[in-house]
TIDRENBA-416880 format. One record per residue: residue in three letters; x, y, z of N, C-alpha, C in turn. Coordinates in Angstrom, 1 decimal, always signed. Last residue first. Example, Ala and Ser with C-alpha at 12.3 -4.5 7.8 and 13.67 -1.06 7.14 Angstrom:
# TIDRENBA-416880
R; SER; +12.8; -2.2; +7.1; +13.7; -1.1; +7.1; +12.9; +0.0; +7.9
R; ALA; +13.2; -5.7; +7.8; +12.3; -4.5; +7.8; +13.2; -3.3; +7.8
This chain:
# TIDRENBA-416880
R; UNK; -50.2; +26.3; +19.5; -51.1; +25.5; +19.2; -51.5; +24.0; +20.5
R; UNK; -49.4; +29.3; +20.5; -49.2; +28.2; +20.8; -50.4; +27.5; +20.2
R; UNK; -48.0; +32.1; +18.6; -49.4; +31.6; +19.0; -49.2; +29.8; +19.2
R; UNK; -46.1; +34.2; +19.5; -46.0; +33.7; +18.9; -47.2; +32.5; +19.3
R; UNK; -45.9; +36.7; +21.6; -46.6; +36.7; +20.6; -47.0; +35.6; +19.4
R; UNK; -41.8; +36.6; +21.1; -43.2; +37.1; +21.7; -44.6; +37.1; +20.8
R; UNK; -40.4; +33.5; +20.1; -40.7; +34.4; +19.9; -41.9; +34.7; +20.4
R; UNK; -40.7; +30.7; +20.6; -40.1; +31.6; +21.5; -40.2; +32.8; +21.2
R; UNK; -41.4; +29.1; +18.5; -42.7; +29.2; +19.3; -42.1; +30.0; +20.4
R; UNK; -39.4; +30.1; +16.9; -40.5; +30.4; +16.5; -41.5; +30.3; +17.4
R; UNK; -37.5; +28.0; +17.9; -37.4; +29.7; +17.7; -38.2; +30.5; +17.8
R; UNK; -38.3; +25.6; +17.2; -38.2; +26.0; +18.4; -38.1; +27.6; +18.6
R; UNK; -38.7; +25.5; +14.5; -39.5; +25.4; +15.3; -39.8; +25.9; +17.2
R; UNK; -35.5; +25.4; +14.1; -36.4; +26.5; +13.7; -38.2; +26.3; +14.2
R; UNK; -35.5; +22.6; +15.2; -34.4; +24.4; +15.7; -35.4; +25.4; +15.7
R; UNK; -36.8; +21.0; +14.2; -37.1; +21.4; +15.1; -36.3; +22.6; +15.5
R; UNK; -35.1; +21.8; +11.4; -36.5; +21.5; +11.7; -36.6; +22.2; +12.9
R; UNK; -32.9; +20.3; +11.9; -33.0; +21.7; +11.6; -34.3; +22.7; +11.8
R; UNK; -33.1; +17.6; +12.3; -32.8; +18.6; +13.5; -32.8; +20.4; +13.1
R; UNK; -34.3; +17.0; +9.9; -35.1; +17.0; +11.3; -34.4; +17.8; +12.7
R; UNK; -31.7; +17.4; +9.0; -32.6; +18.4; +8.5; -34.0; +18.3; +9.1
R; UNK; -30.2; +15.9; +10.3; -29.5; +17.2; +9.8; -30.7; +18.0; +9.8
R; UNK; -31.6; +13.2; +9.3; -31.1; +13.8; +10.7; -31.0; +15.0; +10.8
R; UNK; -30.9; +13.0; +6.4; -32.3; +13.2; +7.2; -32.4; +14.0; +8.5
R; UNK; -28.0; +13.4; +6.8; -29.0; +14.4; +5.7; -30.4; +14.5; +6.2
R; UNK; -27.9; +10.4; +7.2; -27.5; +11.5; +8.2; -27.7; +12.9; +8.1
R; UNK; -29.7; +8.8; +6.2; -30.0; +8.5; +7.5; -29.5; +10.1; +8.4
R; UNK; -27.8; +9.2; +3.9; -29.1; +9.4; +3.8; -29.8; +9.8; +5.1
R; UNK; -25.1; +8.1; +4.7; -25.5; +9.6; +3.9; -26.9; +9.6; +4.1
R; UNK; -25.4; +6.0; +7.3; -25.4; +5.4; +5.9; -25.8; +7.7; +5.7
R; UNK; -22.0; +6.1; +9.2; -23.5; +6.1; +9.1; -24.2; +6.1; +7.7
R; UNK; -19.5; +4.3; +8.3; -20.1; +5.2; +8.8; -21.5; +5.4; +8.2
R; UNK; -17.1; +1.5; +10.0; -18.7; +1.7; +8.7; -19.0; +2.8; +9.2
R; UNK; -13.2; +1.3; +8.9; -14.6; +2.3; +9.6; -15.8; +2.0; +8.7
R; UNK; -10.1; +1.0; +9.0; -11.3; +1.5; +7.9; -12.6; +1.3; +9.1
R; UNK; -7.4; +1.6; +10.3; -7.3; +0.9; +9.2; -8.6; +1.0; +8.2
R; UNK; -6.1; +3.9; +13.4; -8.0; +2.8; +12.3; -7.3; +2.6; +11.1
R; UNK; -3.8; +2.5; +15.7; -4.0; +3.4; +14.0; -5.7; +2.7; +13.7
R; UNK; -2.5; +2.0; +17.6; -3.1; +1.4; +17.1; -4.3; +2.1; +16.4
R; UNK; -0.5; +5.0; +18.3; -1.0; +3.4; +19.2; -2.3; +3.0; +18.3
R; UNK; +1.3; +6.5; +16.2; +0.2; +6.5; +16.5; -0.3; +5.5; +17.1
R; UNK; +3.6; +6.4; +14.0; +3.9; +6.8; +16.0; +2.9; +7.1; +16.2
R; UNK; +4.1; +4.4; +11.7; +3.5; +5.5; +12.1; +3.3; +5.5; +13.4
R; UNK; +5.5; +1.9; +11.2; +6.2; +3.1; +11.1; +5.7; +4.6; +11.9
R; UNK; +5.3; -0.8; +13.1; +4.7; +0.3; +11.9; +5.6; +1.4; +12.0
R; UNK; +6.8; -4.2; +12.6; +6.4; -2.7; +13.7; +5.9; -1.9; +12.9
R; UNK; +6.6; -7.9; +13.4; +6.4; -6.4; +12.6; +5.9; -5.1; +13.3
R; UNK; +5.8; -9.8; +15.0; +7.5; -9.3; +15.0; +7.3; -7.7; +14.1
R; UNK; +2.7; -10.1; +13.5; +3.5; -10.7; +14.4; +5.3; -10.3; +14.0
R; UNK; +1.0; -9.5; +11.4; +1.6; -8.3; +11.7; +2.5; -8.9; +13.1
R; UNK; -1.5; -11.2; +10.3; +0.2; -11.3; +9.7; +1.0; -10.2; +10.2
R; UNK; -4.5; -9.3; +10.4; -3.3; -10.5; +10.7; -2.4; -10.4; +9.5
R; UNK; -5.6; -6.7; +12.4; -4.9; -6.9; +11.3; -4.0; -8.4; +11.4
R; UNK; -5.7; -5.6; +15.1; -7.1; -6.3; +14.2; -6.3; -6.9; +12.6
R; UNK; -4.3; -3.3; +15.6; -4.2; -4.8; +16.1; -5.0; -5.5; +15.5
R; UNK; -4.7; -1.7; +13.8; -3.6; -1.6; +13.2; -3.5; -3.2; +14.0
R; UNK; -8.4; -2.1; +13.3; -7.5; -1.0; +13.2; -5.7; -1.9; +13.4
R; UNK; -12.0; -1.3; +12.8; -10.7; -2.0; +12.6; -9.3; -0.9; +12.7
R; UNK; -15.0; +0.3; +13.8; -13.7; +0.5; +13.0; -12.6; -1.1; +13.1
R; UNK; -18.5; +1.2; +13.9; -17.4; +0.0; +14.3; -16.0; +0.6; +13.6
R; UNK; -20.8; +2.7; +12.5; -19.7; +3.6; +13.9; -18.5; +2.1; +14.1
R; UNK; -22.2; -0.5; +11.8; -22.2; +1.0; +11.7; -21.3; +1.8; +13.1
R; UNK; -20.3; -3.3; +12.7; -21.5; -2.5; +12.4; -21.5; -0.7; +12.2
R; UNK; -18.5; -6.2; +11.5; -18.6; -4.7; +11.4; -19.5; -4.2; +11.7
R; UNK; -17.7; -8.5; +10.9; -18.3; -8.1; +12.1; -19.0; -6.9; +12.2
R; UNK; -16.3; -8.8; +8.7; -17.5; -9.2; +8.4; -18.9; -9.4; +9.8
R; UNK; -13.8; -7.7; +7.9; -14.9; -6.8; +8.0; -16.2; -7.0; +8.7
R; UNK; -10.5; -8.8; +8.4; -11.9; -9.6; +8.5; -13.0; -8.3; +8.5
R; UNK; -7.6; -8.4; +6.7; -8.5; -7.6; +7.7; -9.5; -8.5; +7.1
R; UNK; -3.6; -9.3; +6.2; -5.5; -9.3; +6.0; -6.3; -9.0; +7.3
R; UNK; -0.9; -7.9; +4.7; -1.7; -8.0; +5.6; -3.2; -8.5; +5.3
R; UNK; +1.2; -9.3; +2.1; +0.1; -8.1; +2.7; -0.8; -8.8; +3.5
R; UNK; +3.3; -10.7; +2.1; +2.9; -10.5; +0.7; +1.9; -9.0; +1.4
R; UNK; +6.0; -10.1; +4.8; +4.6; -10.5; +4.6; +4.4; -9.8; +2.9
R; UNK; +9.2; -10.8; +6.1; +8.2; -9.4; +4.7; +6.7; -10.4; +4.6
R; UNK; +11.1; -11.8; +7.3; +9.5; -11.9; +7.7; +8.6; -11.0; +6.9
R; UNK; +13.7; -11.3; +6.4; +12.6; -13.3; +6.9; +11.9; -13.4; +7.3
R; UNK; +14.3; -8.8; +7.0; +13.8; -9.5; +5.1; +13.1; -11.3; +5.2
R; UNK; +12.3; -7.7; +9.2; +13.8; -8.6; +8.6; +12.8; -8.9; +7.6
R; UNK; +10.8; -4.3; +9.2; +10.6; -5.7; +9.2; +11.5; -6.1; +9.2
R; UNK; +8.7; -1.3; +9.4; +10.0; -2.2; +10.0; +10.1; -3.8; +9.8
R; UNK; +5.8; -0.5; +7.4; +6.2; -0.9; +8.5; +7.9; -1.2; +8.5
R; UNK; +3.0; +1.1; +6.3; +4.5; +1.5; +5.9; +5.4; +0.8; +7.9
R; UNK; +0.3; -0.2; +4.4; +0.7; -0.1; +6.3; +2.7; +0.2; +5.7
R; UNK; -2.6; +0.5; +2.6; -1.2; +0.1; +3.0; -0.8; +0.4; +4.4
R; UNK; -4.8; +1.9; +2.5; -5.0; +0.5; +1.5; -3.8; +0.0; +2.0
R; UNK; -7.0; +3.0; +5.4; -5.4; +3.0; +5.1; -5.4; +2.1; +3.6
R; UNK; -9.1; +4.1; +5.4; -8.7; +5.1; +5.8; -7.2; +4.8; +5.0
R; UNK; -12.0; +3.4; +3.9; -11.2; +2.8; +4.5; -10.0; +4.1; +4.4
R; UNK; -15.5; +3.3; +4.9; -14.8; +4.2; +4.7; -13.1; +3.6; +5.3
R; UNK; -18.7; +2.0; +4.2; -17.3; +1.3; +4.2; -16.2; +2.8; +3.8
R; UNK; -21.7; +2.9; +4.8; -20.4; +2.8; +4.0; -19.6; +2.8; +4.9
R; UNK; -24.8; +1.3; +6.0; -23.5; +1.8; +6.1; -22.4; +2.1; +4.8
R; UNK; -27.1; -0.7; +5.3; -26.7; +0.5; +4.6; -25.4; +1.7; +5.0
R; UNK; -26.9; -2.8; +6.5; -28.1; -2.2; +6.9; -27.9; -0.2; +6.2
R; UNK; -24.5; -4.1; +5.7; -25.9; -4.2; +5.4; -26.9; -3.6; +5.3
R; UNK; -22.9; -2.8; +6.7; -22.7; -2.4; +5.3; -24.4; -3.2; +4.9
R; UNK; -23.1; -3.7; +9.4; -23.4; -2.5; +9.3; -23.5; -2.2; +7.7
R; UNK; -22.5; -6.8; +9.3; -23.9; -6.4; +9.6; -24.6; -4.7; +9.2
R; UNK; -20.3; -7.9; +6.7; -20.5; -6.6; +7.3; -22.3; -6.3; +7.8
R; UNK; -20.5; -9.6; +4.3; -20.9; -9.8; +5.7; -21.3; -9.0; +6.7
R; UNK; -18.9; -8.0; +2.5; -20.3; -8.7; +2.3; -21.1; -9.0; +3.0
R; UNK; -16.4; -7.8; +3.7; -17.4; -6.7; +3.5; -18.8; -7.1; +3.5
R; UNK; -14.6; -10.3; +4.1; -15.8; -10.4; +4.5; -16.6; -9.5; +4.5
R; UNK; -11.3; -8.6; +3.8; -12.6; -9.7; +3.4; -13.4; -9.4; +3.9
R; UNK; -8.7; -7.0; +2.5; -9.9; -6.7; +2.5; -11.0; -7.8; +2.8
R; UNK; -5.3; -6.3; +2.5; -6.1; -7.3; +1.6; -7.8; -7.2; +2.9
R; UNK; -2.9; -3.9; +2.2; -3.7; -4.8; +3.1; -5.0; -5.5; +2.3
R; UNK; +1.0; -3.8; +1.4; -0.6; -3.7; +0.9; -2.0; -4.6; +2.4
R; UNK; +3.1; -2.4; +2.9; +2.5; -3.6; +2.6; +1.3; -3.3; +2.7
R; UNK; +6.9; -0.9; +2.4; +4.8; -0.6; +2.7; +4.5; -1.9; +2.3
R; UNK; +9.5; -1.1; +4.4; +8.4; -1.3; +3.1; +7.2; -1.2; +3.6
R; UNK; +12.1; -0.5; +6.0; +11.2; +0.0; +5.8; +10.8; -0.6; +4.6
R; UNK; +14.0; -4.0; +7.0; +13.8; -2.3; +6.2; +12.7; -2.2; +6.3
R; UNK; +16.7; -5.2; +9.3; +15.3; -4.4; +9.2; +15.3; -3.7; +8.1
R; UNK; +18.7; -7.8; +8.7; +18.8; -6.0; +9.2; +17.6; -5.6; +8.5
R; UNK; +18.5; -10.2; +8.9; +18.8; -9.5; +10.6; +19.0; -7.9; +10.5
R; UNK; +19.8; -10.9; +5.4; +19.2; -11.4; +6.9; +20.1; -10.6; +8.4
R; UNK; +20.0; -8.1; +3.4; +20.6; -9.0; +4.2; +19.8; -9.4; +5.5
R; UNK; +18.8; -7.0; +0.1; +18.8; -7.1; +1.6; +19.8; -8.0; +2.2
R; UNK; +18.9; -4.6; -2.1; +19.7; -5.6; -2.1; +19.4; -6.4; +0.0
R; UNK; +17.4; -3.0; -3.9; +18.1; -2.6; -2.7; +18.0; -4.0; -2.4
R; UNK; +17.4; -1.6; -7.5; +16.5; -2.7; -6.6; +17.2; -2.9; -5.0
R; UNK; +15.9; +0.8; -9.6; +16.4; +1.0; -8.4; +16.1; -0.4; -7.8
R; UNK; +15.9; +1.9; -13.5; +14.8; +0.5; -11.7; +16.2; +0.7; -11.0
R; UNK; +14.6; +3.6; -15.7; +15.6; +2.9; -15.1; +14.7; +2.4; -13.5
R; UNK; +12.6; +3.6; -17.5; +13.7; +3.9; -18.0; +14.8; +3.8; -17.4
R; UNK; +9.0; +2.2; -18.5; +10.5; +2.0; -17.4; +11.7; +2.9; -18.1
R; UNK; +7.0; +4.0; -20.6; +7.8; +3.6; -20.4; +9.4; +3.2; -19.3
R; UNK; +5.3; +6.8; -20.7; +5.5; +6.2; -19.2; +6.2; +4.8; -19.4
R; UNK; +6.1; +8.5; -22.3; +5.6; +7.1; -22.9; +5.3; +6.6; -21.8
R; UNK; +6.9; +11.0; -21.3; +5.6; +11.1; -22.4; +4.6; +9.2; -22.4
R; UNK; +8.3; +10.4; -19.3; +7.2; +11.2; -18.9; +6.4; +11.5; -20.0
R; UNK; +9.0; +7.1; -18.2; +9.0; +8.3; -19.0; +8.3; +9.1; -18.7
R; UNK; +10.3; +6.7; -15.0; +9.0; +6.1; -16.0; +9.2; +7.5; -17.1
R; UNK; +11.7; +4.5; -12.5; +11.4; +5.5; -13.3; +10.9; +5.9; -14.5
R; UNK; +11.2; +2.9; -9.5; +10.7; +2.6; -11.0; +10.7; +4.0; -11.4
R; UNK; +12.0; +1.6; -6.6; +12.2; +2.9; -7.7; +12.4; +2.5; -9.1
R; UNK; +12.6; -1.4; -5.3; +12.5; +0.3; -4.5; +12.2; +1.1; -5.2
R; UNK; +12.2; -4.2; -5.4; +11.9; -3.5; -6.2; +11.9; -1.9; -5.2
R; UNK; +14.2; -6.1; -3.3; +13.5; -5.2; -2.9; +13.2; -4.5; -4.3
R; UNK; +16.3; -9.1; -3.2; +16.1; -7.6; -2.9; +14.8; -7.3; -3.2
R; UNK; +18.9; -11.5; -3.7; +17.5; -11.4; -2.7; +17.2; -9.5; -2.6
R; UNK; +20.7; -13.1; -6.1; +20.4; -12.2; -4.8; +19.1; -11.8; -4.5
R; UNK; +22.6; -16.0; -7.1; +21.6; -15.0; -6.4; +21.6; -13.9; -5.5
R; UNK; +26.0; -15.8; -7.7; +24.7; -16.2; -7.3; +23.9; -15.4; -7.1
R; UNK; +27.6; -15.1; -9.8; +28.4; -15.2; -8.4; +27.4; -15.9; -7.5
R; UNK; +26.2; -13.3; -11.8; +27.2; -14.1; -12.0; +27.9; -13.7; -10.1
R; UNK; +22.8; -13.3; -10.5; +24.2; -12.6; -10.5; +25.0; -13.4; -11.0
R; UNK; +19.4; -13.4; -10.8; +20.7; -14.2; -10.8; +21.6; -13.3; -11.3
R; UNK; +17.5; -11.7; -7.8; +18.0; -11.8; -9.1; +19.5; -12.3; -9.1
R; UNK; +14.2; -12.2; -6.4; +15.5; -13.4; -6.5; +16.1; -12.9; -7.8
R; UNK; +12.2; -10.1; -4.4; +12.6; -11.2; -5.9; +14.5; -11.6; -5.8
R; UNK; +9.0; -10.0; -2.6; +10.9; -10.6; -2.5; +11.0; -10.8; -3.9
R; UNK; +7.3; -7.1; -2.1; +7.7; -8.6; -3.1; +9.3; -8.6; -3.1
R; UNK; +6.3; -4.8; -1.5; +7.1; -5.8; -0.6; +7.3; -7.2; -1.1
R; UNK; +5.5; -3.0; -3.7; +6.1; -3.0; -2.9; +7.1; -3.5; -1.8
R; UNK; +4.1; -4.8; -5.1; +5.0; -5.0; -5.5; +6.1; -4.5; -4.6
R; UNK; +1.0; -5.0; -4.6; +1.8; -5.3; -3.8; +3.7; -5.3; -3.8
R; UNK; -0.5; -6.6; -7.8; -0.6; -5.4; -6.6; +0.9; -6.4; -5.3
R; UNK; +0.7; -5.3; -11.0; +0.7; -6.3; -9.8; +0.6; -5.5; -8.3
R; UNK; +2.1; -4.0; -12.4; +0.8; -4.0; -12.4; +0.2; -5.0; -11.6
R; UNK; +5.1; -4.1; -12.0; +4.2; -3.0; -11.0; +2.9; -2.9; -11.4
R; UNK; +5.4; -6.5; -13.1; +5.6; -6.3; -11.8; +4.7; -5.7; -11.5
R; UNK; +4.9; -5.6; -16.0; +4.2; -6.8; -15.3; +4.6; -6.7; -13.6
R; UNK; +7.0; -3.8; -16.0; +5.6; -3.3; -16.1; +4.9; -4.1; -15.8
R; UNK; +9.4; -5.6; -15.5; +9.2; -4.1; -15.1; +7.6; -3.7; -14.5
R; UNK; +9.1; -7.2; -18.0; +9.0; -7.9; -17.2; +8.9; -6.8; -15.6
R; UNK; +9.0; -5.5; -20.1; +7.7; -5.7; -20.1; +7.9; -6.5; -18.9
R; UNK; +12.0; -4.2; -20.0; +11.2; -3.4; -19.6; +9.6; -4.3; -19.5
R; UNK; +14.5; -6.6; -18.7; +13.5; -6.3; -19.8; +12.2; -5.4; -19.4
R; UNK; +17.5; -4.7; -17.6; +16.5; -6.1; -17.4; +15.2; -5.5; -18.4
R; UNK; +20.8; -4.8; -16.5; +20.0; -4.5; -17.7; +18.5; -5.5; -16.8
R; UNK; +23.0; -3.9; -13.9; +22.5; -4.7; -14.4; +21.6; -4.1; -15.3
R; UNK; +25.4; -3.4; -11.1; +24.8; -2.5; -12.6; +24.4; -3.7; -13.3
R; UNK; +26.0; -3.1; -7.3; +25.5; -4.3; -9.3; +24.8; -3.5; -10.0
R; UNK; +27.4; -1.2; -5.8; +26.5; -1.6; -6.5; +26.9; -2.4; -7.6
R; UNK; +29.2; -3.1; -3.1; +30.0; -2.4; -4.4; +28.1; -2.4; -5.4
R; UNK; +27.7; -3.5; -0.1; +28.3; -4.3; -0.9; +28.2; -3.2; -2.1
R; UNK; +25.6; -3.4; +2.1; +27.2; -3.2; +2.9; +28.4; -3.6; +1.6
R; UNK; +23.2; -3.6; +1.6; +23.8; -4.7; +1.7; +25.6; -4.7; +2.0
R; UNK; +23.1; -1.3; -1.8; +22.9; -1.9; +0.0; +23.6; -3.0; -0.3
R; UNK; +21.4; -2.3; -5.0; +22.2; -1.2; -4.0; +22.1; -1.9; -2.7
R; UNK; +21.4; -2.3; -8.5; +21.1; -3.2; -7.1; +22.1; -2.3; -6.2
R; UNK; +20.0; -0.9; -11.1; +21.1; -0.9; -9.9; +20.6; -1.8; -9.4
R; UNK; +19.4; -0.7; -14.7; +19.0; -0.8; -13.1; +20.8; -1.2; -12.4
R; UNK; +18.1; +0.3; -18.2; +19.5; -0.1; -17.4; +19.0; +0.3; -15.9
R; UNK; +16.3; -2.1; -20.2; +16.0; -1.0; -19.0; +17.4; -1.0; -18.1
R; UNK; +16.5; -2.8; -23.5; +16.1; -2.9; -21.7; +16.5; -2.0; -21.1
R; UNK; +16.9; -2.2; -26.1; +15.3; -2.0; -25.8; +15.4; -3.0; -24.3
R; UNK; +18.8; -1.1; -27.2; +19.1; -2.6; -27.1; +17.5; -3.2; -27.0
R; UNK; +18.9; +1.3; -26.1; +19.4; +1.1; -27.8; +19.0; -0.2; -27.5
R; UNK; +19.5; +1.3; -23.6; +17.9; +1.4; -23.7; +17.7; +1.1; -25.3
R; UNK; +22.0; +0.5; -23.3; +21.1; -0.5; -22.9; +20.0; -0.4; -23.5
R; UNK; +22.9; +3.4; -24.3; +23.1; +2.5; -24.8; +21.9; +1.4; -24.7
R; UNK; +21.7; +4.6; -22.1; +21.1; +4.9; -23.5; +21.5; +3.9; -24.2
R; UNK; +23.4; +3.7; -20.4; +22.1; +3.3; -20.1; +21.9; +3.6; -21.3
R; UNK; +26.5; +4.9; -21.6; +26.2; +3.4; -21.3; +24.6; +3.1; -20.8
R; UNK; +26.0; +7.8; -21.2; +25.9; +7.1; -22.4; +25.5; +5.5; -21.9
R; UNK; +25.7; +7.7; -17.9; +24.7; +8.1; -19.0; +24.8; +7.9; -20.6
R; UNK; +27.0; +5.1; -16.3; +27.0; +6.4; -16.9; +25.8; +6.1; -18.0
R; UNK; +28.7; +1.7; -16.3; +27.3; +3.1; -15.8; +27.6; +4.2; -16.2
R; UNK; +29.6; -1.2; -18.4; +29.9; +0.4; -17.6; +28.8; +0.4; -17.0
R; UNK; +28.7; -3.6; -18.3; +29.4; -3.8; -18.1; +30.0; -2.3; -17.9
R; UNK; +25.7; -5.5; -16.6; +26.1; -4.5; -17.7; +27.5; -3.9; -17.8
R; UNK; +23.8; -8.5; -16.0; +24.9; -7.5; -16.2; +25.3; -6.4; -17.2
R; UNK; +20.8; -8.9; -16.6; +21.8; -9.3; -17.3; +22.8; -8.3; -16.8
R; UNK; +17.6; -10.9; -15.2; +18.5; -9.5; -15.8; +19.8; -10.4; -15.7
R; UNK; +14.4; -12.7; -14.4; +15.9; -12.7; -15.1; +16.3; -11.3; -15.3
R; UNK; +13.1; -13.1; -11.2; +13.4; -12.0; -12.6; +14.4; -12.8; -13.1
R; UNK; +11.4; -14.5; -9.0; +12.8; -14.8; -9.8; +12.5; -13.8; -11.1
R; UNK; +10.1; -14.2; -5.8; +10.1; -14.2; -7.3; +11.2; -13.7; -8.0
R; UNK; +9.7; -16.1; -3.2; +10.7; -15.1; -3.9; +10.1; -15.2; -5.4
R; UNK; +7.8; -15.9; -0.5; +8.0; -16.8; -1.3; +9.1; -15.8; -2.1
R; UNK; +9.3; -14.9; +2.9; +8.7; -15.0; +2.2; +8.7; -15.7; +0.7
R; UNK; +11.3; -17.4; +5.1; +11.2; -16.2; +4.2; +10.0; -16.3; +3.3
């Protein structure tokens, strides 16, 4: 299994809309734990430990470990709800997994060797199509995020959904056979030039077609 990260939270003992306001009187964040074929857990947890999460890349498919009276549990950060003045957490959604039953998560893709990129050299941009991959997984194979090698790349080259490592047992979501992930395209300048040398001769060519038109 992937590595886990451990939140502390604290049971709560109603739900309902007085009882969160309450929590939030307290200054934490009233959350669920859901799934898992099991009664939701109503729990509290500290809004700055929330906002450290999701400033974190990848949070998406981050295992966290929260302690239950009864033991641990293993789930999924799913739904962060956020004020709409203070963008303050005001409640968390976390979905609860079980070994051997598949979920959907997106997983970040992690980027190297651009630098290297023969095409990005020679003045290419770097046009990346996907930053995530929304795949099928067991909870005992969630990858932190995928990584892509660039550092082949030439102009017109792309990467794409096989070119990607850590994607072994994992399925994608999107019903497309092996998806572009990111692409060097021609460098803007090289293609503006082109554009307007071929415009050039167009209108050159018009011109010596017309009747009367004096060949040099």
């Amino acid at each position: 299994m992937a590595n886990l990260t451990t939140l502390a939270v604290s049971p709560r003992a109603k739900a309902g809309k007085g009882a969160a306001r309450a929590t939030r009187r307290e200054g934490l964040v009233p959350a669920v734990i859901y799934g898992g074929k099991q009664e939701p857990s109503i729990i509290s947890i500290d809004p700055r430990v929330v906002m450290k999460e999701l400033h974190r890349g990848g949070w998406q498919s981050r295992l966290y470990s929260l302690d239950l009276e009864g033991g641990a549990v293993t789930a999924l950060l799913r739904d962060v709800q956020l004020h709409p003045v203070s963008d303050a957490p005001i409640h968390v959604d976390f979905q609860r997994l079980s070994a051997g039953v598949k979920v959907h998560v997106q997983v970040a893709i992690e980027f190297t060797g651009e630098e290297k990129a023969p095409g990005i050299k020679r003045g290419g941009v770097l046009n990346i199509v996907r930053h995530s991959v929304d795949v099928l997984v067991d909870p005992e194979n969630i990858p932190e995020h995928f990584t892509v090698d660039l550092s082949k790349l030439d102009i017109h080259d792309n990467v794409r959904w096989d070119d990607l490592e850590g994607t072994a047992g994992i399925v994608p979501t999107l019903k497309i056979p092996n998806f572009v992930i990111a692409s060097v395209a021609a460098p803007t300048v090289d293609a503006e030039m082109e554009a307007e040398a071929a415009a050039k001769a167009a209108a050159a060519a018009l011109a010596n077609a017309k009747p009367g038109a004096k060949k040099k």
